[in-house]
C-alpha positions in Angstrom: -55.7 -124.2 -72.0 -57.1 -123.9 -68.3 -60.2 -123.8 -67.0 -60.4 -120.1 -66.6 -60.1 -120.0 -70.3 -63.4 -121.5 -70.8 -65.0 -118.5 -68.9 -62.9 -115.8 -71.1 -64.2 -114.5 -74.8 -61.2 -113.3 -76.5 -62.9 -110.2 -78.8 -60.6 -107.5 -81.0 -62.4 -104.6 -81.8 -62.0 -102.1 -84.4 -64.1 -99.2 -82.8 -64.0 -96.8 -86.1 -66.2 -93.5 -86.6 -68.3 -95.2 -89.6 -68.2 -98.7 -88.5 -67.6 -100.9 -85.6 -66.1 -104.6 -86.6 -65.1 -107.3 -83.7 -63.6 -110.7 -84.8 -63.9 -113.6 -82.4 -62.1 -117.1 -82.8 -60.9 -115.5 -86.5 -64.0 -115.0 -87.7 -65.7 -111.4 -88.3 -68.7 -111.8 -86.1 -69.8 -108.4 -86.0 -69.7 -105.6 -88.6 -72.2 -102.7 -88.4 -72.3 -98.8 -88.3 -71.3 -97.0 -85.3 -74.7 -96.0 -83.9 -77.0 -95.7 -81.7 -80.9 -95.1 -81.5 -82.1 -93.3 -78.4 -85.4 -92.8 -77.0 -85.3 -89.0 -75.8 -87.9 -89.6 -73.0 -86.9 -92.1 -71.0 -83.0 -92.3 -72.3 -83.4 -95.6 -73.5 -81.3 -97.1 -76.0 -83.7 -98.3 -78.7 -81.4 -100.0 -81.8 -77.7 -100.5 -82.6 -76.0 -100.5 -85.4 -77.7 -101.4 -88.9 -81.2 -101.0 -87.3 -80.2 -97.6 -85.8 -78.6 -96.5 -89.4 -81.9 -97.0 -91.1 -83.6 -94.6 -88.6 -80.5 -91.9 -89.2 -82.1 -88.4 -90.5 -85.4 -90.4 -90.4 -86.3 -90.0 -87.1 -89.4 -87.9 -85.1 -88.9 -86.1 -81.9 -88.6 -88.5 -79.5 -86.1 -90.4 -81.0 -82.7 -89.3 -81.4 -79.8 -91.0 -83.8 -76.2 -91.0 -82.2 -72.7 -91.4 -83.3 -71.0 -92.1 -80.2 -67.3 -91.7 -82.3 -66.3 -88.5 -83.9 -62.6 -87.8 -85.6 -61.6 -91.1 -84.4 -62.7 -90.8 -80.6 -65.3 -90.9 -78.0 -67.2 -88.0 -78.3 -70.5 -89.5 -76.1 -69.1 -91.9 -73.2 -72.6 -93.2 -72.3 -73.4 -94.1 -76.0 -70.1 -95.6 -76.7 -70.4 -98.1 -73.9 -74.4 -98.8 -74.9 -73.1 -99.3 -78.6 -70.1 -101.7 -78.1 -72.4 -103.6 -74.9 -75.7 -104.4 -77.6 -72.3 -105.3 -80.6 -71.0 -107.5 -77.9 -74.4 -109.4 -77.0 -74.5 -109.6 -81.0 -71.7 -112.3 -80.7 -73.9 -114.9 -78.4 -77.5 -113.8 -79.4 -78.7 -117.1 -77.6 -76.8 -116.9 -74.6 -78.8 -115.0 -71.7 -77.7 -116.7 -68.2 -73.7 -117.1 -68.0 -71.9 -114.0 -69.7 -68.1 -114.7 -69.4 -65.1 -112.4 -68.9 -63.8 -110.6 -71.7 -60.3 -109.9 -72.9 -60.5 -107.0 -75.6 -58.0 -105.7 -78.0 -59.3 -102.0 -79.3 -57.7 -100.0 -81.8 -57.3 -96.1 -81.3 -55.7 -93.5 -83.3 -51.9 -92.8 -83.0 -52.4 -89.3 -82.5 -54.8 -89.4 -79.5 -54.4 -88.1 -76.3 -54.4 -89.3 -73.0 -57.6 -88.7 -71.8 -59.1 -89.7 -75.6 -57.4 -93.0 -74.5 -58.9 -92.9 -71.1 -62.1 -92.9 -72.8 -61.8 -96.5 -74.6 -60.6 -97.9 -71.7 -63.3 -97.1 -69.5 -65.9 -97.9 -72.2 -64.8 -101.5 -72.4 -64.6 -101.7 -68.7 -68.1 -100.8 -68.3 -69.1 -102.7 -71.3 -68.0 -105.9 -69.5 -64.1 -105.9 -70.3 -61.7 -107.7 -67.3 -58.8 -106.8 -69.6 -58.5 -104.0 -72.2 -55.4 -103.7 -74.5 -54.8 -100.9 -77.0 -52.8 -100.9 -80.4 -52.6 -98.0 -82.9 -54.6 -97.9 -86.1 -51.4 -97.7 -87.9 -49.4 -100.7 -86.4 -52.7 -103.4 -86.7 -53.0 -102.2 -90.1 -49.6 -103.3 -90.9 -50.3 -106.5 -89.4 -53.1 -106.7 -91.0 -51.7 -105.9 -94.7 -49.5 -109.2 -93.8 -46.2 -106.7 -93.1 -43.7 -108.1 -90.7 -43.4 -105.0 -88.0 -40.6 -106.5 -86.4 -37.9 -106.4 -89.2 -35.6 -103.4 -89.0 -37.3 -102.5 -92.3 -39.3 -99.4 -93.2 -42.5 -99.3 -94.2 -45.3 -96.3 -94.4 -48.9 -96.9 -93.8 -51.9 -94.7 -94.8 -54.9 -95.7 -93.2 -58.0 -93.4 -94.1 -61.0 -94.5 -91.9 -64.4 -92.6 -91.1 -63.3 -89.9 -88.7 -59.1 -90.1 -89.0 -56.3 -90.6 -91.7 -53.8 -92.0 -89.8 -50.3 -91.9 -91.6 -47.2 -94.1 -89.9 -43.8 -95.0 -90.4 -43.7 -98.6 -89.0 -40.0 -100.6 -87.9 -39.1 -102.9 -85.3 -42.7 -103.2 -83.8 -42.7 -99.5 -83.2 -44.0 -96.0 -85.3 -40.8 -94.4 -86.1 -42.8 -91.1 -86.6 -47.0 -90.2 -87.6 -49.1 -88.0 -88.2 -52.6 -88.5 -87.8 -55.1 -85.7 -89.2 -59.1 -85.2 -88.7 -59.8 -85.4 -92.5 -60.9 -89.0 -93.7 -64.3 -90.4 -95.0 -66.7 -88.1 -92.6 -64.8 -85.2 -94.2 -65.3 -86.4 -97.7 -69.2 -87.1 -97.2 -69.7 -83.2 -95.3 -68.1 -81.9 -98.7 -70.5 -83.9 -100.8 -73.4 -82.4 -98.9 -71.3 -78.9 -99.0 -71.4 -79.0 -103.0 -74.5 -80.8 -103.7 -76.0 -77.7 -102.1 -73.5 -74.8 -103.8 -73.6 -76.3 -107.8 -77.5 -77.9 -107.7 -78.9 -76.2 -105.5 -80.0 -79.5 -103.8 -80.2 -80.6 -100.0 -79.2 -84.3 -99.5 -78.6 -85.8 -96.2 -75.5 -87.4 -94.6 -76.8 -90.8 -95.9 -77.5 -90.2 -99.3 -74.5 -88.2 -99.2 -72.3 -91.2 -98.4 -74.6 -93.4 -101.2 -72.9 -90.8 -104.0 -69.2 -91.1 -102.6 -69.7 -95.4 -102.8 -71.3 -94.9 -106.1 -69.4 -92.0 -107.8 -66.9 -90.8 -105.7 -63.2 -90.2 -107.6 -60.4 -88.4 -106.4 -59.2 -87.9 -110.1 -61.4 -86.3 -112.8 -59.5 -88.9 -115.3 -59.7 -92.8 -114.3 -60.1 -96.2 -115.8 -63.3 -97.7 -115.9 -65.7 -94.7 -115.2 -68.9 -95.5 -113.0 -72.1 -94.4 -114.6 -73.8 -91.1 -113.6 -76.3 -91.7 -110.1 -79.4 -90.9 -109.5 -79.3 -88.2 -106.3 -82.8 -87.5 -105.4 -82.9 -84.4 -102.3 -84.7 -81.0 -101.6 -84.9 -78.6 -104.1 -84.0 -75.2 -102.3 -85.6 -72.8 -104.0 -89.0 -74.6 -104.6 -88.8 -76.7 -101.4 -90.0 -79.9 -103.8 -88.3 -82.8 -103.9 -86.5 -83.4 -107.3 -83.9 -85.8 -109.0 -80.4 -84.9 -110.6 -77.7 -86.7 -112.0 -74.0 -86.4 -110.6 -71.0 -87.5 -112.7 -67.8 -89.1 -110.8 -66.4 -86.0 -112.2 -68.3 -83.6 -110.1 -67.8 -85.5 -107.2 -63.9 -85.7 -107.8 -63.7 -81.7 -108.1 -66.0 -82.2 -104.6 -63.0 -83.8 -102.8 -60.2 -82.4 -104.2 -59.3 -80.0 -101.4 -59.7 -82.8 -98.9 -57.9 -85.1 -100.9 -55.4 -82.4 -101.0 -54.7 -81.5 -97.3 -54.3 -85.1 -96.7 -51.8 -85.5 -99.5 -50.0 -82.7 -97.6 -49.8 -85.1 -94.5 -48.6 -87.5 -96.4 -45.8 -84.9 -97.6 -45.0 -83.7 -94.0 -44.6 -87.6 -92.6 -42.0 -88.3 -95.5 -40.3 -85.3 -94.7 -39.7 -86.8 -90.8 -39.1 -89.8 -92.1 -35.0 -90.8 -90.9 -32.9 -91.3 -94.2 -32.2 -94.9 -93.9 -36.3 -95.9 -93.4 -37.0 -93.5 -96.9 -34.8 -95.4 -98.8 -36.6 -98.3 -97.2 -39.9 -97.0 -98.5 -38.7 -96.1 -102.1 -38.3 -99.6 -102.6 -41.6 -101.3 -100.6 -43.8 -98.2 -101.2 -47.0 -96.8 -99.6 -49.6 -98.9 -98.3 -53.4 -98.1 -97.9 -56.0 -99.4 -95.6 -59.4 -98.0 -94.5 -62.4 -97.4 -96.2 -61.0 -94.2 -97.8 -58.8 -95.8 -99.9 -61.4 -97.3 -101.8 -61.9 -94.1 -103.3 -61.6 -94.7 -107.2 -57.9 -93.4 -108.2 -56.5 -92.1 -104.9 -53.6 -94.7 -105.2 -52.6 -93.2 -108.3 -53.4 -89.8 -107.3 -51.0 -90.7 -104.2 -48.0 -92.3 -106.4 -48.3 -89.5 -108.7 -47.8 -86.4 -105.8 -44.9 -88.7 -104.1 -43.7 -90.5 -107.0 -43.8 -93.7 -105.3 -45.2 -97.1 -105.8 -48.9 -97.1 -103.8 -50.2 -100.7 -102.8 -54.1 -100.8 -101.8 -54.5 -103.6 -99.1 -56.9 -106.9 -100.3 -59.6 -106.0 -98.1 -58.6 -102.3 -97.1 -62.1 -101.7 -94.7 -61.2 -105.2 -92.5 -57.3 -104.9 -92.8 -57.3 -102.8 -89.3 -59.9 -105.4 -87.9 -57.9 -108.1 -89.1 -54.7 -107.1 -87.6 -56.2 -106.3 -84.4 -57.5 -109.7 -84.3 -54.0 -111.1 -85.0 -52.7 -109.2 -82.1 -55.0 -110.8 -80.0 -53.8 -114.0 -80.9 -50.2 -112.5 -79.6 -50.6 -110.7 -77.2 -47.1 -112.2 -75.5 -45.8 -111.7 -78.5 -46.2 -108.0 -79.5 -44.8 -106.0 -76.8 -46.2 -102.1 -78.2 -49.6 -103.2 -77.5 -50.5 -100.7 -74.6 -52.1 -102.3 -71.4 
């Protein structure tokens, strides 16, 4: 270890469209949602993260709520480099004089372009970063899961985050062939909304929303251990007065289906590119799931049952990008597809 290394914080960042999670020395050190508060008048950014989530679709006229990511990418430069700046001075709360160099690991999606990429880069830079590295959602999700991505040995990865499903054929350290498509947790809450309004009649924001897909959401109408019917409490639209109804996991799994359905599809299309000798690979390991989306009661055996294949949900599906990321920090000599 040299002396320079004192003055360098090694951070990996999982920069997702729901939530941003950075690990430091192994540990997770930050994990809130991705947004910002701003103050409308003087452009000010006013909270980050959880603070700024408790003001989302609460908020009067002169403050303004933010999601710098959306489908996967930078959408508002400026925010994004507010947002991971105030996650970053999370880490040292204390420390206010001497603000070392940082050497960042970020995840992107594996179907972005080159100016998407472009965008992260530059973020980190002006957030502080001396060096920025980039690895695919896909590939630290593997490493995450605990798969060796070095073997010549196929293996197929669906991770469904906030803003992308990302879907990968992984061997030899390198995605044999993805496909990455805009429909993921974001999708699944905008549908929620879409048929809280059309069968109750009912008005519920993105946040209450999201509440009934953590509570009730299913992606079968049939699975074990039901969850009991939620309170939803929103705007009646024909009286205009608030009221309260009950939703059943049920409802909500007729809600998703045709989301659950065109990523299914995906799933479909990437087998079909899939080279023969890495399919016979993956009838024997079988799928793996990462990202928040997967937590979605009975999509795993929704999954198996459309591909007839084994589906495996990762331990801790909403860190196993994060966690992977943080192990490719740790190697960065080591893992040559990590993009400088």
């Amino acid at each position: 270890m040299g002396v320079f290394d004192l003055f360098t914080q090694e951070i990996a960042i999982d920069l997702g469209t729901a939530n941003t999670i950075i690990i430091h020395n192994d540990k997770v050190v930050v994990d809130e949602p991705s947004i910002v508060a701003v103050d409308r008048m003087t452009g000010k950014i006013i909270a980050v993260g959880k603070q700024a989530m408790q003001m989302h679709g609460k908020t009067h006229e002169n403050i303004k709520t933010i999601r710098p990511l959306k489908d996967g990418v930078i959408a508002d430069f400026h925010a994004a480099e507010h947002m991971i700046r105030g996650m970053i001075k999370m880490i040292n709360p204390g420390r206010k004089m001497f603000q070392p160099s940082l050497r960042m690991v970020i995840c992107i999606p594996s179907g972005i372009t080159e100016v998407e990429k472009r965008a992260v880069r530059d973020s980190a830079e002006h957030a502080g970063a001396k060096e920025v590295y980039l690895i695919h959602e896909p590939m630290a999700a593997a490493i995450g899961i605990g798969i060796d991505v070095e073997e010549p040995m196929g293996n197929m990865i669906i991770d469904i985050g906030g803003g992308t499903s990302e879907i990968a054929v992984i061997a030899l350290g390198g995605i044999v062939c993805d496909k990455s498509i805009r429909i993921a947790g974001d999708e699944f809450t905008a549908s929620i909304e879409e048929y809280m309004r059309r069968q109750h009649n009912i008005l519920v924001g993105e946040r209450t929303a999201e509440r009934i897909k953590i509570e009730v959401g299913a992606a079968m109408t049939e699975i074990e251990n039901p969850p009991p019917d939620f309170p939803v409490h929103g705007r009646d639209l024909m009286t205009g007065i608030p009221k309260e109804i009950y939703v059943s996991y049920m409802e909500i799994a007729h809600a998703l289906d045709k989301s659950i359905a065109k990523i299914e599809e995906a799933i479909l299309n990437a087998l079909e590119m899939t080279p023969p000798e890495l399919s016979a690979d993956i009838y024997r390991t079988g799928i793996y799931l990462a990202g928040g989306g997967s937590l979605l009661r009975g999509l795993d055996k929704r999954i198996s049952l459309k591909t007839k294949l084994p589906v495996h949900v990762a331990d801790d599906p909403l860190r196993a990008v994060a966690r992977g990321t943080g192990i490719a920090l740790k190697n960065i000599d080591k893992f040559p597809f990590l993009l400088k």
